[in-house]
Structures are given as C-alpha cells and as structure tokens.
DOFIMI-163981 format. One record per residue (C-alpha): x, y, z. Coordinates in pm, whole numbers, plus 50000, padded with zeros to 5 digits. Example, Ala and Ser with C-alpha at 12.3 -4.5 7.8 and 13.67 -1.06 7.14 Angstrom:
# DOFIMI-163981
512304955050780513674989450714
# end
This chain:
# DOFIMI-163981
949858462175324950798491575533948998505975820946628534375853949478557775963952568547475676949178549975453948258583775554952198595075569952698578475265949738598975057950998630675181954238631275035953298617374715950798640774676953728669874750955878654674497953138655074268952628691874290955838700774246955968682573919953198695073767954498728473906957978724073725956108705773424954038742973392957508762173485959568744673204956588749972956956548787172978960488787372992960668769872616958698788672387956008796472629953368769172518951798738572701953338705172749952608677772469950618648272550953838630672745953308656772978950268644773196951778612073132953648607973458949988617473648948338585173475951348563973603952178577173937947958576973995947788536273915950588532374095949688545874450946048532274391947668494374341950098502674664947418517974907944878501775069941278495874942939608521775199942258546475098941008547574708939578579374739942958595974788944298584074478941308602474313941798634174480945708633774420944688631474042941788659174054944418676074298946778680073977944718685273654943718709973869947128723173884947928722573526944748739973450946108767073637949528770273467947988760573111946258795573176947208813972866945828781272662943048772472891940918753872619943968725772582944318728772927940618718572989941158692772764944168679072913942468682473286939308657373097941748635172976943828633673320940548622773534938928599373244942308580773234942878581173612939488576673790937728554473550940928528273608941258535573976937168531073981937458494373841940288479374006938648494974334935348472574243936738440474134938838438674452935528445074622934518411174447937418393374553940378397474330943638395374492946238411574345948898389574448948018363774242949928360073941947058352973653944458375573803946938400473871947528402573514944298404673436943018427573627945738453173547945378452173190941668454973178942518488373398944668497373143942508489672832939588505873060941628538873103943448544272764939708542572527937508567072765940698590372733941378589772392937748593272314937618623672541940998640172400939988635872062936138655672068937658680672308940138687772066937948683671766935648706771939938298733772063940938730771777938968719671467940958687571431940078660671227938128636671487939028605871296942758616971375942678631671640941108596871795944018577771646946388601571807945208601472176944758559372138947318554872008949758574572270947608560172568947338521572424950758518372305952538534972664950118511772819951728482072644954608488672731954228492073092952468457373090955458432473093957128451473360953868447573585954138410273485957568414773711956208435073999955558402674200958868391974314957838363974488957358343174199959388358373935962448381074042964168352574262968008349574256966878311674124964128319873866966628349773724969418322773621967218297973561963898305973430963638320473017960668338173093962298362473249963748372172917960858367872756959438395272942962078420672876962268411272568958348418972521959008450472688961798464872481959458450772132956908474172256959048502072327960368498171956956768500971836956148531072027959048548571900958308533971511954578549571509954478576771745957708582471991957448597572253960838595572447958298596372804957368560172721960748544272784961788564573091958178553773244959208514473225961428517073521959638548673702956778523373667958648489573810960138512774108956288524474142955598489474259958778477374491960498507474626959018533774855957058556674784959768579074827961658565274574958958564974340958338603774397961988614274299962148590074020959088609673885960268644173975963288634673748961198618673460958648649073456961678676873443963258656673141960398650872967959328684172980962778692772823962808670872556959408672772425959768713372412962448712572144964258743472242966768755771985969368770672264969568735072476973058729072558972978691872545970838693972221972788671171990973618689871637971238674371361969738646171598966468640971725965088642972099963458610272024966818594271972967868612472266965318604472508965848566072369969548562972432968648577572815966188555372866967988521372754970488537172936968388536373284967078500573248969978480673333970858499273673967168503873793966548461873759969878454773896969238475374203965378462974235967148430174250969568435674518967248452774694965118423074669967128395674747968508419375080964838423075167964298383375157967318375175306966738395975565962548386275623964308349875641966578359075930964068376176101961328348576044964158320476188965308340676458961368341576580960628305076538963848298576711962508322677024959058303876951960188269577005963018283777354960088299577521956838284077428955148262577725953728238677415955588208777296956858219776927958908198276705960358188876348958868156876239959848135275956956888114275806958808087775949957998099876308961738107676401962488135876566964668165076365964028193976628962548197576978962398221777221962878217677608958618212777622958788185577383961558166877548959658173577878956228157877749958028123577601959438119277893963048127077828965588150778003967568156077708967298149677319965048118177229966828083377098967878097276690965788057876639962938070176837959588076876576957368094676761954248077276606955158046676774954568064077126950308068877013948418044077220947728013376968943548021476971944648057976809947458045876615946078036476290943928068576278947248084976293948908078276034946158084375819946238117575925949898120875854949288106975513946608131075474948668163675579952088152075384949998147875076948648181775127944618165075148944688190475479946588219375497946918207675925945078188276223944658181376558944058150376749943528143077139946028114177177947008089677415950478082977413953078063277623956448087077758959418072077743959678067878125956548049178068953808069178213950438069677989949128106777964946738126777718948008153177483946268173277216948838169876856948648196576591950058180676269951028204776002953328199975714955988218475552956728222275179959568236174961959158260574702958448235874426955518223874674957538190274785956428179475137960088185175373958778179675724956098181075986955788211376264953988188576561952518209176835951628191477174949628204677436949408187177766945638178077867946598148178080944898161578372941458175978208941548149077997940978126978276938788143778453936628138778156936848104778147936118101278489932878120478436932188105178127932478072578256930278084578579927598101178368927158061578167927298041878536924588066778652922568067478332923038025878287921648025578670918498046178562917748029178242918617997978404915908008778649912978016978458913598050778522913428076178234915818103278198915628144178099918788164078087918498197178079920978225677899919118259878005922148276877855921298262477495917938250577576918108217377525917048186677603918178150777629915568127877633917128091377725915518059377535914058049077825911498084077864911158077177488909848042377507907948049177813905418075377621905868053677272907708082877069910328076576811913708098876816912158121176533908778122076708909788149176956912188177376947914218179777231913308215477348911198229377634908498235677448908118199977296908918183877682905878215177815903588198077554903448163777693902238179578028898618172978049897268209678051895358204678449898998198578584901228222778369900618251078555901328232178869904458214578777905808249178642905078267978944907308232379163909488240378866910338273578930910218275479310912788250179294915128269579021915088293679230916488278979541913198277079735913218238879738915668215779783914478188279525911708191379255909058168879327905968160779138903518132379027901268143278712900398130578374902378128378021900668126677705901898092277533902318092777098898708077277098897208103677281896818082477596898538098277972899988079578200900758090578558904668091778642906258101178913909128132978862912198140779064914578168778984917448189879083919548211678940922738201478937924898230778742924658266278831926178298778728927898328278905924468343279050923258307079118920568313778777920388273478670922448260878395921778223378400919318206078596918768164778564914538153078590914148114578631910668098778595909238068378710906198051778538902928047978844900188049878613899318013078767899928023079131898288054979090895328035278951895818007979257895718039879498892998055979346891118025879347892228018079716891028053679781887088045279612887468011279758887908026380137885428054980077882868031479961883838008780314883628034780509879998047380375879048009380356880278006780714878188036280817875228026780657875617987980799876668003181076879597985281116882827986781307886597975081289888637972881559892757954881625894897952481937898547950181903899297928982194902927935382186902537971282246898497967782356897747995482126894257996682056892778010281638889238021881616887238021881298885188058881269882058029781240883158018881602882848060181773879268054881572878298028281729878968034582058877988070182062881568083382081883698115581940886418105881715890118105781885890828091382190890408052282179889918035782461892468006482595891727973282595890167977082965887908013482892886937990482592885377958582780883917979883038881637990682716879577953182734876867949182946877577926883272875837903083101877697897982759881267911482935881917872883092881257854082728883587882182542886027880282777886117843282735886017842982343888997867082342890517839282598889407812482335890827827882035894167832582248895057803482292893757785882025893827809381749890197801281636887797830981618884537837681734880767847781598878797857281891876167885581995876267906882274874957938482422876967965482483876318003682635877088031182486878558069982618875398078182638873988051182819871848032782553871347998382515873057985582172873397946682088875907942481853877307908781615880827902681748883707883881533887267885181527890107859081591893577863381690896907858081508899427836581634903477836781618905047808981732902187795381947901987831682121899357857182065900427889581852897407906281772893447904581803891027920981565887367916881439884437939481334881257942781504877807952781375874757968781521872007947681521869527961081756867217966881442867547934381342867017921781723863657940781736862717928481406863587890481504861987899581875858707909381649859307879981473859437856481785855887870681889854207867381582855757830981551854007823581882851097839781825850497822981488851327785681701849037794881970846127816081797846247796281426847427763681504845347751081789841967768181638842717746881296843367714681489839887719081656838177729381348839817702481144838797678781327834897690281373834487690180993835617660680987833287648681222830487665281045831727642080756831447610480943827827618381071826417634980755827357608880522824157598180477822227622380597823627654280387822727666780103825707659179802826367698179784826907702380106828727672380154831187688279908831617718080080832907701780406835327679880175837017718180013836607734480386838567699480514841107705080252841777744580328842107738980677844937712980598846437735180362846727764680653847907738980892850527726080651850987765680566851487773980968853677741280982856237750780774856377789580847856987774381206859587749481081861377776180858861517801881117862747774181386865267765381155866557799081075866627805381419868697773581517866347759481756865477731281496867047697581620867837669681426868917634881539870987622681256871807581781303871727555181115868577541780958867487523180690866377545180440864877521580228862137510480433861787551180506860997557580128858897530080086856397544080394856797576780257855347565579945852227548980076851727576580297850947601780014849727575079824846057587179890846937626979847848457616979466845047599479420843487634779400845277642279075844717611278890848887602578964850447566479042853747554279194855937536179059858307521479323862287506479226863887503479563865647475579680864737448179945867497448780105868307473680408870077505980317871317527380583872377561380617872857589280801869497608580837866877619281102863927594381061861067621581086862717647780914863977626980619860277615780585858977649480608861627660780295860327630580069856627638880145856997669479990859217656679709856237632879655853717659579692855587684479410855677651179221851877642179226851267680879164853147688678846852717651278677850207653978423846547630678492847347597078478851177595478458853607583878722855397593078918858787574978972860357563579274863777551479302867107538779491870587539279242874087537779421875867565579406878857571679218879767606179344879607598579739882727603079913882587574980177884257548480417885467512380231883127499780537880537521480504879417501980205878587517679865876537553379883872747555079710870707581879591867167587979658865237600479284861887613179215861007620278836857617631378708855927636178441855437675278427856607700978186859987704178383861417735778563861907767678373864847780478326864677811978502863677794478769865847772378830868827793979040865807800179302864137769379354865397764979680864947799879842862057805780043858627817379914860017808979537857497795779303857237796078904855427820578781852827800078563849057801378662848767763578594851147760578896849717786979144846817766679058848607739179221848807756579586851837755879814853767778580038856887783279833858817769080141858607732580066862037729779869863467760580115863037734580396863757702480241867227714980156868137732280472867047699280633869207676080394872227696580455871797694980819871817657580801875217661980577873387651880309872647668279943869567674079720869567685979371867367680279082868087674478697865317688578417865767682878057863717705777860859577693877820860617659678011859377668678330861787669278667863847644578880864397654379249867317633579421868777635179777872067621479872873297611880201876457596280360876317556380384877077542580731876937506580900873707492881076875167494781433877237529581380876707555381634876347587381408877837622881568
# end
C-alpha cells in the first residue's frame, strides 16, 4: 500500500483526469445533437470510483467520495439545458458510488483483507450487488417522477444496465491478484485461467443480447488496468474510454468512421474484443518484469544481509548440513573457512539440549510453528563449549513444500555465563539459608513482588496459596505494635541512612499465633538515583530465646527486688585480673553509692578488726582447698554503722590454682537482735521459771507426803492437779530450752556405742507409771540379747520417753501400747557391724490425719482435734525427737493406716560393742 504522499499525489491527478472526462463527456454531448449522454455515460465514474477506493488506503476513503460528488457535480453543470436528467443522473452517480465505497470501507474495518483470494471475491461482489439495486431503484423513480416513464420499466432498465456491466467486470477482478493467478506457471498450466475469460466474454455476450451498450466491453480492461497499473495509466485509459463512448452512444449521422448500414453496438464490440488481447498481454509482461525484478532486489538484500550482519545466518537442511553461511556463522562453529559438506549442525547441540532440538526442527519443517528460538549449548569445531541463542525458521516453495531452514545464531556465551554463575550463586546462598533455619524474602520494588522461600513459609505455617507474595500481604503479618516501627528501620535504611536493616518484632503465624524473629536486610540492587530496586530480608526464628530473655529479664528483676528486700548481696573476684563485681544489694548494704567498687583490699578493710582475721582465713581456706565457707561476721559500713552480715562463697579451681572467688552475703543484724532478744528471754525463762518450779514442785509434793492423812480428799486432789501443772511447765520450759539450744548449736551429743536394747527396756518402765494415768499397758518384744548402736544414752532415752508418752496419750483406755525391736532391712551398714534394728511404737489411737501428717515434725505442730488438745503437750516433742535422731545419724518416721492408730520407729546405724564412735 502506498504512502501518505504517492496517496495524496496519486488522488490529485485522478481526480484531474476525472474532470476532464466528464468535461469532454458534457463537450461531446452538446457537439452531437446537443442532448445528454445515455446511461454509459456516468459509467466510467462508477468504475474509476471503485477502483481508486480498492487502491487507496482505508483513511483515504473519503477522497474517493468527494472525487465522485466532485463529478456528478460536474455533469450537473453541463447537463444544464436538461437539468431534471441531469439531477437524476448526479442521484444515480453517488447511490452507485458511495453506498459501495461505504461498505467495503466497513467490512475492512472488521477485518477483511482484500488480498485474500475467497474474501476478496466476496467482498467485491457484494459491493457490486450493493451499488447496482440502490441505483437502479433511484434512476428508475427519478425518471418515473421527471419523465413519466413506466416505473416497472424504467426499474428493469437501470438494473439491468448496472447488474449486467457489473457481471461482467467480476471475472476480471477474480484476476486482479496476480500473485496467485496471473503467474508465467499458472497461465500455461492452470484451466482456470480460461475459465475466467471465458466467463467474462459469456457475460459480455449477454450484455450485448439484452441491452448493449458498447461501454461494457471497453470497461473490462479499463477495469483490470484499474487494479495493476498506475494510476496514471488508469486515468488515460479512461480519458480514452469516456471520449469513445461518448461518440458512439450519440449516433451522429455525419461520423466519418460511421460504418454504412451497421450498428455502433457492433462497432463498439469489434473495438473492444479488439483491446483485450494487447491490454492482458502487456499486464502480463508487466507482471512478470515486476516479479522478476522484486526477486532480484529481495536476493541482492539477503545476500548484503547475510555479508554484513554480526549474527550467525545460515541455510540449513533438516538434515543439519550446512547449504549457506556467512563469515559470522563460520566464525561461531569455530571454522575459518566453509564447514566439513558432512558436518550436520545438530550434532554440534550439547547432548542435554539435543533431543529437544530436533523436535523443534520437526515442529518448524512441518509448519506446527511458523519459527523458534532456543538458548543452546553447543560444541565449535575447535572444541570450545559456548552458549548461543538459534532462531529456527523454515522455508517453503510455492506449492507449500518445506525446502530449507534460515538458522540465526546469536552469540550469548559470555552473558550466558554470567548467568549461570549467578544462578548457581543465588542456589549456594539460598541452600546455605534454608539449610540454616533461616527464612528468606526477596524483594522486586520494580514489580512489587515478593519471594517468599519455603523455609519463611513453614516457619509461620502458611501454604503457597495462603499468602500472596506482595507488600501488602508480607505488611499484614507484622503485628500492628511493631509495623510502624519496622517501616520507619525500613525506610531509613532504603534511603541510605543505615547501613543494614535491623529489627526483632513479631509475625502473625496461619493460626493466628506470633512468634518473635529476628530480621536482617539490605538492599542489594539499586537504580541510577540509588531509589531501591531489590533488597534481600532474612529472618531467624527467637520466639524461644526471646521468651528465655524475657524470662531472664523477670527472673533478674525479681532477684534483684528479692535481694533488696532480703537484703542481700553478690559479690566475684577474678583473680587473674583481681577485678572485683558488686551486686547493687552489696552498695545497700554497706551504705555505698553505686559505681566505684572497691578492690579486694578497700573491700576487707570493710570487716570489723574482729571478723577481718576469720574472713581473711576462710578466703585462705577456700584457696587452697576449694571448699567454701558459711560464717558470720560484722562488718562497717561508709557511714560508720555496725552491720553483721551471713558470709558464703567458695572459690573455683583450675588445675589446682585459684581462678576466681565469689559468694553472697546477707544482713542479718535484724535477725542478730531478734536471736540476742531471744538469748535473754531463754535465760530469763531458765533462771526466773525453772528454778521457781523446781522449788514449788517439790513443796507440793511435800505437802503430799505430810497431808496424807491429815487432808481433807478435796484438797488432797488439788495438790495432785497443781503437782501435775507444775510438771507440765517444767517439761514445757525443758523443751523450749532444749529446742532453742539445739537451734542454736550449743546442744551436744555424745554419740557411741550402746546397747539400745537395755535403753528401751528402762525407757519403758520409766513411763510405765505416767501411762497408768490413762488406763494404757505395755507390751514389750525386744530381744535379750545386747543390741548396740550408735546413739547418745540420755538423749536417745529422752526421744523414746516422748514416743511413749504420745503413745499412752492417743491409745484409747485400756489398749496397749506396743513396744518393739525388728532388724532392719533398709540400713546401710558394715558386714561387721552386724545386722541394723529398728526401734517401733504402735498404739491404739485413731491414727494421724492426713493433713497433718507433712507437719508432724515442725515445731509447735499439733492436730487440730479438741480430743487431742485435751491431751496437753508443747507441740515440740516430735520437733525435738527428730532433730535429736538425726544428730545421732539416725532416722525416725512413722507409718498410719487409716482408723488403726500410729507406729513411731527410729533407726540408727549398728556398730560393734567396743567401737569408738566419731
């Protein structure tokens, strides 16, 4: 299709040459018998009108239109004298060119191209048929109308001139594209060719038979010319058709060529069979000059293509061998000159791409793809591996048999590897991170997307259609608290205020859980004004060491507040480097601003002179032998108070050799003001209670001894309960003197070996009488023999006195109580020490509750039954008895099943008669 300039050149002089016709048309009219043109006249408008409008392009259609209003103008003008027939000549002009013009313009709006054969067809004769019925139907009222003319036949007339001429033109148009039909081969070969002529030449007889009009037959080649030569061309050819039809259809008597008695029908037929032959015969040649001449041109280019193009191109036969290459080619295979003739091309595809291949080449030689490209490894024939990029296309003959290939090869050896070496460094580094733990985000700002790797996936729980990889699905999982902050790290970092994004906040998991992970970013991709293109996040799962911390965090704060309120102190000495670490509980307790800490010297200067020589020697101690210490000291403070403090630490040794000392200390001047009242009222109870008692003890019971017959019963029985109170507070101010001696550590025991046997046995007719007062008996299963242990004599009596005592108390009236000696499985002893025993005491009581039972042995503990407040006591019975049997390295216990009262045992270590016990 020509360009807007030939277009625009092209319009103009057609639309010159088509004013000068209808000005000679108009000139010829008035010169023969001064009357308007017959129908043939406007004739050459409606053919020269299609014709530009099928030649011009689609945005030129408009011109076509205005040439044809441009001339019916025109004829209206010199059809003056007849104006009505003029007017109706003008209609029938525009109905039969616009309405034609209008629908080819549309369907090639909806795709029709023109140069294909069937639609071609089609489309022209619905034109046709579309132009010659609004015409006729136009002519014939107009002239019905103007004239007085039948309608009827005046209808037949005008369709039947415009159908029939259009008929005639058709077969011709059939021929118009050369490219399948007017070839030098097709013209000797194919019958269809006569066919069409002789269609055309059938029609042109039927025109003549029912209405001839000689314009018909000159128009077959005026309209063949309209569609292969120039515009030009066409524009004379009309000129000369319009001048003889307008001579022939006038019928002037005086023509000089006028043949006597003949017709100008027969005339105008013998011209126009006449013109035929020469006008095909020189379309031809000009054809087949025109192709031979596009074919020169087109080899002479892909001849410069293939000298001067950088690319590898090349004739291929499906068999891979080479039929053409150019220097590029050559180059890229590795040769200096023409390949091996043997050489198939194929074979040179690296054997992983090789079968892939010739697919393809099936693919594009059976015409399944018109072409194709492929990045290809291939080995030259100096054998060096390198990367190209083939484009296979294939080349058919004109009966659509493949001939060849056309290969194209484009080095990409270089990027090509490049790639690989960053592909291959991309899957070390992201095998390293999700070999790691460590879960993955990459970043595209340009397309804004994101990557998220398995490993981030699984981390949170989602699925790969869970989450969308944008920015706004990866900003959801942000727990709201820390968006804002990780956005505002985000940012600062984009732009280049940070070297490395760094963050720890929360993700929302599929189940709707977070967990804490640790982030680490950096852009690594960044364009011409350094805006981020690419940036790479890693995270790192520490929801359980964020937990640990947090909990290290509560667990310290809750130290330190514990310290402060125990007012206690940690302190360490690195020996190596005698660096000294303060506790804040240590500035508290000796009255001291936190900072400075004082060397190991400022810090012994702190005891008292009295305490400094025994701290000095535990730290000794623990120096050498790596044991620690528990001791109490005083100390004075920065401000000069008196403090007494608990002191223990140890040291750690390496090798035999100190490395480091450190211990806590405690203020305990509270407590050593407390145990200092405690002392006092401990004496004051042994000196003002105990000695009183002892004297008044024994006057009642001299009042008993005199006034037994001289007293009255009543008060006889007063003495008796006043005798038995006052033991009770001795026995009372007995054991709160025993406890406290024993919590105090200034109760000593004499553990040896004794016969323990003979030791129960006393014990049992010792409280003999005091079991008497509750109606309670013993019954005694110890053996004859001697049975030593390891025990303190007077101690070990004092804990089965109150074993017996508890015993008597709790049995119901008139049981007994149980008193026995059973070896002992459980005792870990000597073979020489002889088998172990167990001392037992069951009664007959309701047991021990079960409350009660995890407390029976702590001081001042008693059930809480009034039946056994009833039964007196201190509470500190048990407390003693088993501080006393574990001092002697022995063990006490007691089993109760439910409602059958209580057994009481005490184990202690077996030894021989004559062992000396440590």
């Amino acid at each position: 299709m020509p360009d807007s300039r030939t277009s625009r050149a092209s319009f103009t002089l057609v639309f010159g040459l088509t004013v000068l016709a209808y000005v000679a048309l108009g000139a010829l009219a008035r010169y023969f018998e001064n009357r308007p043109g017959h129908l043939s006249d406007i004739w050459w408008a409606d053919a020269l009108a299609t014709a530009v409008a099928l030649r011009l392009p689609l945005r030129q259609i408009w011109q076509v239109l205005a040439a044809a209003l441009c001339g019916a103008v025109i004829i209206a003008l010199l059809y003056a004298p007849s104006l009505p027939i003029g007017s109706v000549f003008v209609l029938a002009s525009l109905v039969g060119i616009a309405l034609p013009a209008a629908l080819l313009h549309f369907l090639m709006e909806d795709g029709v191209h023109v140069h294909e054969v069937k639609r071609f067809i089609q489309t022209l004769g619905a034109v046709m048929l579309a132009g010659a019925l609004p015409s006729a139907l136009v002519g014939a009222a107009c002239f019905s109308l103007v004239r007085g003319d039948d309608f009827e036949n005046a209808l037949r007339h005008w369709f039947l001139s415009r159908s029939i001429g259009m008929l005639g033109i058709l077969p011709l148009v059939m021929a118009s594209d050369l490219r399948v039909l007017l070839t030098p081969r097709l013209w000797r070969l194919n019958p269809a060719v006569l066919l069409f002529l002789l269609v055309s030449l059938s029609a042109t007889a039927l025109a003549l038979q029912y209405y001839a009009y000689p314009f018909i037959v000159i128009s077959l080649p005026l309209t063949l010319a309209a569609f292969q030569l120039d515009l030009a061309g066409v524009g004379l050819l009309g000129l000369a058709n319009t001048i003889l039809m307008s001579a022939l259809s006038s019928r002037p008597a005086h023509a000089a060529w006028a043949v006597a008695g003949g017709e100008p029908q027969i005339l105008s037929l013998s011209m126009g069979l006449a013109l035929v032959p020469p006008l095909l015969i020189s379309v031809l040649v000009f054809q087949r000059n025109h192709k031979e001449r596009q074919y020169r041109e087109s080899a002479e280019r892909f001849e410069n293509t293939m000298r001067f193009s950088v690319i590898g191109i090349g004739l291929v036969t499906r068999q891979g061998h080479i039929l053409q290459a150019n220097q590029s080619l050559q180059s890229m295979l590795g040769y200096t000159g023409a390949p091996p003739v043997h050489l198939s091309i194929w074979q040179m595809v690296h054997h992983e791409s090789r079968l892939a291949l010739l697919e393809l080449v099936e693919q594009v030689a059976s015409g399944q793809v018109r072409g194709a490209s492929r990045e290809l490894q291939y080995e030259r024939g100096d054998g060096i591996t390198a990367w190209a990029n083939w484009v296979l296309s294939a080349v058919h003959d004109e009966h659509g048999v493949f001939s060849h290939f056309i290969v194209q090869t484009i080095d990409i050896d270089s990027r090509k590897r490049v790639e690989l070496a960053l592909e291959d460094s991309e899957r070390r580094w992201k095998f390293a991170l999700e070999s790691s733990g460590q879960g993955v985000v990459d970043w595209d700002m340009l397309s804004d997307r994101l990557y998220f790797s398995p490993a981030w996936r699984n981390m949170l729980g989602y699925g790969y259609d869970d989450l969308a990889e944008t920015e706004v699905s990866w900003r959801s999982c942000i727990h709201a608290d820390d968006l804002p902050i990780v956005m505002a790290e985000m940012i600062a970092h984009q732009h280049g205020v940070t070297p490395e994004l760094i963050s720890e906040h929360r993700l929302r998991c599929k189940d709707g859980s977070y967990k804490w992970v640790s982030l680490r970013g950096k852009v690594i991709l960044r364009g011409p004004g350094g805006q981020p293109w690419r940036m790479i996040l890693t995270y790192i799962d520490v929801t359980h060491s964020h937990e640990s911390r947090l909990a290290l965090q509560r667990s310290e704060a809750m130290l330190a507040q514990s310290s402060k309120l125990a007012r206690l102190g940690a302190w360490e000495v690195d020996l190596t480097s005698k660096q000294v670490t303060w506790s804040e509980g240590m500035f508290l307790i000796f009255d001291m601003q936190p900072g400075r800490v004082p060397d190991v010297t400022e810090s012994l200067a702190l005891f008292a002179d009295t305490s400094r020589s025994d701290m000095e020697a535990a730290l000794a101690h623990a120096m050498q032998t790596g044991r620690g210490w528990n001791m109490e000291v005083e100390v004075v403070t920065a401000l000069g108070r008196s403090v007494w403090i608990r002191s223990l630490g140890q040291a750690d040794l390496v090798d035999g050799k100190p490395v480091r000392l450190w211990g806590v200390i405690q203020d305990i001047s509270e407590s050593k003001a407390i145990e200092l009242l405690k002392g006092q009222f401990v004496a004051t109870v042994s000196h003002e209670l105990r000695t009183p008692l002892t004297s008044l003890r024994g006057a009642l019971r001299l009042l008993q001894n005199l006034g037994k017959a001289s007293l009255a019963p009543p008060l006889q029985e007063m003495l008796t309960v006043a005798d038995r109170n006052c033991d009770r507070l001795i026995m009372l101010v007995n054991d709160i003197l025993d406890f406290e001696k024993l919590n105090a550590g200034k109760l000593e025991l004499h553990v040896e070996c004794v016969d323990i046997a003979t030791l129960v046995r006393q014990a049992v007719e010792t409280n003999q009488m005091y079991a008497t007062q509750f109606n309670v008996s013993f019954a005694v299963d110890l053996p004859e023999a001697p049975v030593y242990a390891q025990a303190d004599a007077a101690r070990l009596t004092q804990v089965m006195a109150n074993l017996l005592s508890n015993a008597a108390k709790f049995s119901k009236t008139g049981s007994e109580v149980h008193v026995r000696m059973e070896p002992d499985v459980r005792a870990e002893r000597d073979e020489d020490d002889g088998p172990g025993w167990r001392i037992c005491v069951t009664d007959q009581g309701a047991g021990i509750p079960e409350a009660f039972r995890h407390r029976i042995f702590q001081p001042f503990s008693q059930a809480d039954s009034s039946d056994q407040r009833q039964k007196g006591g201190t509470g500190l019975g048990l407390a003693i008895s088993h501080t006393l049997v574990a001092g002697m390295g022995g063990e006490i216990g007691f089993d109760s099943p439910p409602g059958a009262g209580a057994t009481f045992y005490v184990r202690l270590a077996p030894c021989q008669a004559d062992a000396t016990v440590n």
